[in-house]
C-alpha positions in Angstrom: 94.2 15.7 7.6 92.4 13.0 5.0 94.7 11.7 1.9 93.3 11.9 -1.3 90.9 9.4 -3.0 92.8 7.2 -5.2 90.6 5.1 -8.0 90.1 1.9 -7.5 91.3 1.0 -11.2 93.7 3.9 -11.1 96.0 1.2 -11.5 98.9 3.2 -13.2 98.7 5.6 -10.4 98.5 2.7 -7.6 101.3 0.6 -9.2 103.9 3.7 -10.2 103.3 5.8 -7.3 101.9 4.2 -4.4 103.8 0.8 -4.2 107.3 1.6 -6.7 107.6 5.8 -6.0 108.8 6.1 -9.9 108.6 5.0 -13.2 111.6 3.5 -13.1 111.6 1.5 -10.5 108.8 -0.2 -11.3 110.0 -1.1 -14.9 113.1 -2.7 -12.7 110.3 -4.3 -10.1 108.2 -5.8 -13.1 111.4 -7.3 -14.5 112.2 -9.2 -11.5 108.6 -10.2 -10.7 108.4 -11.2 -14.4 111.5 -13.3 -14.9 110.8 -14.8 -11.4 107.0 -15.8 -12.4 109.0 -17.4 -15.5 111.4 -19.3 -13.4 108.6 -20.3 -10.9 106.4 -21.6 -14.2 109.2 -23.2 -16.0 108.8 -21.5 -19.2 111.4 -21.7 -22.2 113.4 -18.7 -23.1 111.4 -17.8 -26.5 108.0 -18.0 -24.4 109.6 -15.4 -21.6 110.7 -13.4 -24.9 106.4 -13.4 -26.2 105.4 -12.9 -22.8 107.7 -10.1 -21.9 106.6 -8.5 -25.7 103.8 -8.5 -25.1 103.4 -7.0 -21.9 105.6 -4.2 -23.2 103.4 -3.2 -25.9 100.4 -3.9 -23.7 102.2 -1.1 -20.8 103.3 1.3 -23.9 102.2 4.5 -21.8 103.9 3.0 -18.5 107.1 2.2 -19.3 107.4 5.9 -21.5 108.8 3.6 -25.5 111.6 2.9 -25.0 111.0 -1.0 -24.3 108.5 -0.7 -27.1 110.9 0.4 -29.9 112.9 -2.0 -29.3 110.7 -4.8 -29.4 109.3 -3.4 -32.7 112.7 -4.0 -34.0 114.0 -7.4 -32.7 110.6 -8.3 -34.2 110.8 -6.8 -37.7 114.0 -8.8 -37.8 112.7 -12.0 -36.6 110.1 -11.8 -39.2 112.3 -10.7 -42.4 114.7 -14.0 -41.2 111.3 -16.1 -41.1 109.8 -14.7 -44.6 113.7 -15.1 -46.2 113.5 -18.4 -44.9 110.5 -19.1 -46.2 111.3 -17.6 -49.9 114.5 -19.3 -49.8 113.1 -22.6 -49.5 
């Protein structure tokens, strides 16, 4: 019996089903990998925060919109406090 031909840059497919078996437990494998890659490089909290933004937006379709939505809002806040700040002064 011969397995079917995955695509080489398939990598949705490769990632979700071959090495996680769901959805979900990839988003849970890329958090740990993430925060551990942060650790490993020493980076400051507000540079995990960009990093992990913007791999969210950048894996919209993989992780379903949740993640996204809320990024879109912690960052509409964070930029009305840095525009009132800004008119305040």
């Amino acid at each position: 019996m011969s397995s079917a031909y995955i695509s080489p840059l398939n990598l949705q497919y490769i990632f979700q089903n071959v090495f996680s078996g769901s959805p979900d437990i990839f988003f849970a494998i890329f958090m740990i990998v993430f925060s551990i890659l942060a650790g490993y490089f020493r980076m400051g909290s507000l540079t995990y925060v960009m990093l992990l933004a913007l791999a969210s937006i950048m894996l919209y379709a993989w992780f379903g919109g949740g993640l996204y939505l809320i990024i879109v809002f912690i960052g509409g806040l964070l930029i009305f406090w840095v525009i009132s700040k800004l008119v305040k002064e």
